[in-house]
C-alpha positions in Angstrom: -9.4 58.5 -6.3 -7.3 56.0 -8.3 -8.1 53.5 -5.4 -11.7 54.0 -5.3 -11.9 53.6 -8.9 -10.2 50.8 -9.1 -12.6 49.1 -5.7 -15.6 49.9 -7.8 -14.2 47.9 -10.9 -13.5 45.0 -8.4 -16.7 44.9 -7.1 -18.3 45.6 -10.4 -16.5 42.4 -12.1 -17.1 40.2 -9.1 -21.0 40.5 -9.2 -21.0 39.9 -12.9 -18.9 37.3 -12.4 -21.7 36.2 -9.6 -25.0 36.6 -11.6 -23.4 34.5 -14.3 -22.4 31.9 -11.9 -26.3 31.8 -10.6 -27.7 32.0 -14.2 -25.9 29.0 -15.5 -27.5 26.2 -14.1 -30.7 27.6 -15.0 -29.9 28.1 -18.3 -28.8 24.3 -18.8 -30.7 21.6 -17.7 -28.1 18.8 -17.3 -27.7 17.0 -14.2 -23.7 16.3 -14.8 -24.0 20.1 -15.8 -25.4 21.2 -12.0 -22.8 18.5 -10.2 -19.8 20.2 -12.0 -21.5 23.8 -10.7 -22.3 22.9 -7.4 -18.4 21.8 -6.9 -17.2 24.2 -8.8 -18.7 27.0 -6.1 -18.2 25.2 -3.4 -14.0 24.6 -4.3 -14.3 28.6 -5.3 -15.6 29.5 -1.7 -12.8 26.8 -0.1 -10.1 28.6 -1.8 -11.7 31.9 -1.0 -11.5 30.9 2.8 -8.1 29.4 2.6 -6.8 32.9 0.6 -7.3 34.6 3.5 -4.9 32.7 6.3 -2.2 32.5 2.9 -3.0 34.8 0.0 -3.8 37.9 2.7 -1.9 36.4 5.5 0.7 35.1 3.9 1.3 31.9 6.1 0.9 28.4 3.7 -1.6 26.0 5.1 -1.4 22.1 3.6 -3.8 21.3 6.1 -7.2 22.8 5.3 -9.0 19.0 5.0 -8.5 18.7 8.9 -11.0 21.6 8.9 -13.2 20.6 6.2 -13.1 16.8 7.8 -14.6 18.2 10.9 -17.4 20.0 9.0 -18.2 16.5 7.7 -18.0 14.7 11.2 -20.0 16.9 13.4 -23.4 17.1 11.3 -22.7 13.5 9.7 -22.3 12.2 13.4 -25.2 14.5 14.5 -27.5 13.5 12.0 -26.3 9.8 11.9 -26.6 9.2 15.6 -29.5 11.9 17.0 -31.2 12.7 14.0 -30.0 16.9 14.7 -30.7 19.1 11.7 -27.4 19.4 9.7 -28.1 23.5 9.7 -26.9 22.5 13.6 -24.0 20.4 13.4 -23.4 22.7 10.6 -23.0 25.2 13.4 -21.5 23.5 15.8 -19.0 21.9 13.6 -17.6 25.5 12.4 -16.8 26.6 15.9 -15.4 23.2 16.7 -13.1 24.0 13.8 -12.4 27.0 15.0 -11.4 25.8 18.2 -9.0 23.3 17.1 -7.6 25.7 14.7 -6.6 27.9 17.8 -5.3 25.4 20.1 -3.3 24.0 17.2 -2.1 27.2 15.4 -1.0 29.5 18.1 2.2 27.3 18.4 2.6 26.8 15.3 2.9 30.8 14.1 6.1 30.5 16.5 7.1 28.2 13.5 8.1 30.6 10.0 8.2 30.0 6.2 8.3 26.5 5.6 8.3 24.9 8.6 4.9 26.4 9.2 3.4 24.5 6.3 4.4 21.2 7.1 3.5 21.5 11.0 0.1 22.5 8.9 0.8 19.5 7.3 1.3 17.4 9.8 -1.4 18.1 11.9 -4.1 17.0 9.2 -2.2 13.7 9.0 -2.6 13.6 12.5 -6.7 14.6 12.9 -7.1 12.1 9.7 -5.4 9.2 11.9 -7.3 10.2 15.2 -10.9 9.4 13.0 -9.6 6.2 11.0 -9.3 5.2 15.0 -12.0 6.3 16.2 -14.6 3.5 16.8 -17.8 6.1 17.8 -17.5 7.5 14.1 -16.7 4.4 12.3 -13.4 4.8 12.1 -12.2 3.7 8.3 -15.2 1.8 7.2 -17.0 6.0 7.1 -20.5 7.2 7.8 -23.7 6.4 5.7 -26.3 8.9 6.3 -29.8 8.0 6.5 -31.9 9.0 3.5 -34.7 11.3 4.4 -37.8 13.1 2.5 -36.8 16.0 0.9 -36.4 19.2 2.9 -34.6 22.0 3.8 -34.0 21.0 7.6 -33.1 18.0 6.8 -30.5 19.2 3.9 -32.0 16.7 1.3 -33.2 17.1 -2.5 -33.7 13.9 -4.4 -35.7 15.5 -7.3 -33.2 18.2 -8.8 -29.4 19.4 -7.8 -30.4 23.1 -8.4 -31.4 23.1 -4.7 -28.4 22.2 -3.6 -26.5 24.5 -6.1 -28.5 27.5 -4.7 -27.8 26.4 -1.1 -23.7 26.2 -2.0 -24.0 29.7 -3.9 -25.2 31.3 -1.4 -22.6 30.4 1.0 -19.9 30.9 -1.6 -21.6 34.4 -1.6 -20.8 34.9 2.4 -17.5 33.7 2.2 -17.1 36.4 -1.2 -18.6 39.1 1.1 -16.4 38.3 4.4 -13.2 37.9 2.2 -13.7 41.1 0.6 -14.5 42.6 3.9 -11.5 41.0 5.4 -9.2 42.6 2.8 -10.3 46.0 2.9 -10.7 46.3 6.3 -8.2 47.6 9.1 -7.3 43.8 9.6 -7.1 43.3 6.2 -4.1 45.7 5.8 -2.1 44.6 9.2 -2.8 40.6 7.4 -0.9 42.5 4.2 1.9 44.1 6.2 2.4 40.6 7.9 2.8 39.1 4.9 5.2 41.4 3.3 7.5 41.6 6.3 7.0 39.7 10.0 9.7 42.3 11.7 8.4 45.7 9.9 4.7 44.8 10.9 6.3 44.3 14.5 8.3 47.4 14.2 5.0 49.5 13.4 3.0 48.2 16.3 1.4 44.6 15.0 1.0 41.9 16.8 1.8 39.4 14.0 0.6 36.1 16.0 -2.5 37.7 17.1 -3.8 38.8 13.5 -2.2 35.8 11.9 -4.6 33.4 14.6 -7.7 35.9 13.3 -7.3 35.2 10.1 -7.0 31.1 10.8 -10.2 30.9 12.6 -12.1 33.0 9.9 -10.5 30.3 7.5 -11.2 27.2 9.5 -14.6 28.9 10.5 -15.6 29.5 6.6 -13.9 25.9 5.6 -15.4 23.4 7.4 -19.1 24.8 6.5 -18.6 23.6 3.3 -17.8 20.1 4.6 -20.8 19.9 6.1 -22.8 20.9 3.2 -20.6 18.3 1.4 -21.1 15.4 3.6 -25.6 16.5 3.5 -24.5 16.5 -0.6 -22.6 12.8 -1.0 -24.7 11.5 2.0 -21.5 9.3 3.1 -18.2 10.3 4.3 -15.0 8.6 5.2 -11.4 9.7 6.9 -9.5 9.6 3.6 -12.4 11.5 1.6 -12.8 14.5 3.8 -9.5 14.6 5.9 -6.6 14.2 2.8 -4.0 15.7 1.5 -5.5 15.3 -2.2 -8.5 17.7 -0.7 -5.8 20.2 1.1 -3.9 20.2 -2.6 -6.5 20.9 -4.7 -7.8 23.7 -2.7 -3.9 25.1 -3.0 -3.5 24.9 -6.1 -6.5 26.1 -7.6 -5.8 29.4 -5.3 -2.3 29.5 -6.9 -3.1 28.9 -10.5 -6.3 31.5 -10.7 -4.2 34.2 -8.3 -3.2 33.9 -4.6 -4.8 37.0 -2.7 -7.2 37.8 -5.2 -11.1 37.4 -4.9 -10.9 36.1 -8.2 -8.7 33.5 -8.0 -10.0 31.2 -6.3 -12.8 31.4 -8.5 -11.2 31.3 -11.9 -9.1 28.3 -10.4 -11.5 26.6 -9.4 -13.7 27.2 -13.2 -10.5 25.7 -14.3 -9.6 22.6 -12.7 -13.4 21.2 -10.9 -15.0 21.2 -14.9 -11.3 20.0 -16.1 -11.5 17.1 -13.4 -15.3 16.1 -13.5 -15.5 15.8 -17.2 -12.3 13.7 -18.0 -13.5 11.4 -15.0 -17.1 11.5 -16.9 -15.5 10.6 -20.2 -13.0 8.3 -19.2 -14.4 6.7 -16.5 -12.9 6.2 -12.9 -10.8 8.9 -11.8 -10.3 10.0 -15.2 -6.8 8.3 -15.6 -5.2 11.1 -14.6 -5.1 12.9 -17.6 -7.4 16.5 -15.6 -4.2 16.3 -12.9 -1.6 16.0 -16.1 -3.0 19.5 -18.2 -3.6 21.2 -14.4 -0.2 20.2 -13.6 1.1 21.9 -17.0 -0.8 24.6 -16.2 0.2 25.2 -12.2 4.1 24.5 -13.9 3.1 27.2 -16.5 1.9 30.0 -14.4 4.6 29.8 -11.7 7.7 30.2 -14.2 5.7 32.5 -16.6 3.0 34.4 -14.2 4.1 34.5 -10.9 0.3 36.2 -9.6 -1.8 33.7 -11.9 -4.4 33.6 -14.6 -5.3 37.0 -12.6 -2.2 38.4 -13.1 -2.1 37.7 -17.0 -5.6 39.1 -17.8 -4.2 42.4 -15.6 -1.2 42.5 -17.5 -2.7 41.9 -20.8 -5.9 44.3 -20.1 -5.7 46.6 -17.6 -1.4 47.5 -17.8 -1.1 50.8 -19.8 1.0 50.3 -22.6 4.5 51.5 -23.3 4.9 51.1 -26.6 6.1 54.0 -27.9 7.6 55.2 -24.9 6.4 57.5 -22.4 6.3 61.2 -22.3 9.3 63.6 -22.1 10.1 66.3 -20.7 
């Protein structure tokens, strides 16, 4: 009863928390405004997909961009060079990512802790220096996508952003709905028992490296869709935009400072540090100097001595805890 109760809440906050999202932009007509929104969903959904393979899954990833990256490539390259729809090398470039992300994650979950995350890390490095190389994509000088009439098919809006916001909401939406699935599914609670302990999961009849390469293509899967909406967005792309570390970071820490394995987190994070970012770069010009990456730096220091779970955590503790002041009954 006490779970069901408390699933309803979840699902109750999360689509209030939803119908706000989609209200806003229509509710203020700033172009600067819709920018900040449209990022601000689409980092919310990238942290949603990479909470899975490390807030559920417990295995840390630094190398989420290579996913992203390949988004980018395979409907940039498509469009660039055979005018294909980017809905198709949106496609194709999620179960390219998903390919990769098996061949190269199966040997890594040999690797534990630590040494995990910097193979993850490692192996972005490696898919960024493979496309600076590459000659067919335009190696570092990046891709400049023809400018079309607006369209759906063609993934272009010239006129107004809120297209392009509704487009990003709704896959935030299906990367919500397939987290949430995820989690309270059978899967969902093997990912958990991984996470909490590799050798108890074993002990209980898990195969840890076969749900922990589930939940990585999922992730990759969900991830580089969003970098081929980004790419359709920026209409250019380049190896150190959509394959770096900065990119793999951000989505990190976002998921860390609104509350790993939540659905919220990501989402709060990300309400946090995209508006944070975009309008001391606005302001100040350039990349801001620094000053959104200073106060998101305090804050990431803050929450990890203070509130281990994030800005999640503290709004449970502060609102939803039972108090024990007082003390408790006797008897």
């Amino acid at each position: 009863m006490v779970a069901s109760k408390h699933l309803f809440k979840q699902k109750y906050i999360l689509g209030w928390i939803c119908i706000v999202i989609a209200i806003l932009p229509l509710a203020i007509h700033n172009i600067n405004f819709h920018h900040v929104m449209i990022l601000l969903v689409m980092y919310a959904a990238l942290g949603q997909a990479w909470n899975i393979i490390t807030g559920f899954t417990g295995q840390t990833s630094f190398g989420h961009a290579a996913f992203f990256g390949i988004g980018a490539y395979t409907s940039s390259v498509l469009f660039w060079r055979y005018m294909l729809s980017p809905w198709v090398g949106m496609l194709l470039g999620a179960v390219i990512a998903t390919t990769v992300a098996f061949l190269v994650s199966y040997p890594c979950f040999k690797l534990k802790g630590h040494y995990f995350a910097i193979a993850t890390l490692a192996i972005g490095e490696i898919i960024q220096q493979l496309f600076v190389s590459w000659e067919y994509v335009e190696g570092a000088t990046g891709i400049s996508l023809p400018v079309m009439g607006e369209g759906f098919l063609q993934l272009q809006f010239h006129r107004s952003k809120l297209p392009y916001f509704y487009i990003v909401y709704f896959l935030f939406i299906l990367v919500l709905v397939t987290a949430y699935l995820v989690e309270h599914s059978k899967m969902g609670y093997y990912l958990k028992a991984i996470r909490e302990s590799h050798e108890v999961s074993e002990a209980i009849g898990i195969n840890p490296t076969e749900y922990k390469v589930y939940a990585m293509l999922i992730s990759a899967f969900l991830t580089s869709i969003f970098g081929s909406f980004y790419a359709s967005y920026i209409l250019y792309i380049d190896p150190f935009m959509v394959f770096s570390l900065p990119l793999s970071m951000r989505i990190v820490l976002l998921t860390v400072l609104g509350g790993l394995g939540t659905l919220y987190g990501p989402i709060i994070g990300a309400a946090v540090l995209i508006p944070l970012s975009e309008y001391t770069r606005i302001f100040f010009g350039g990349t801001g100097k620094g000053i959104d990456l200073i106060i998101f730096g305090f804050l990431v220091v803050a929450v990890a001595c203070y509130q281990p779970k994030g800005i999640v955590g503290l709004f449970q503790k502060l609102f939803f805890e039972p108090s024990t002041a007082g003390g408790g009954k006797n008897g």
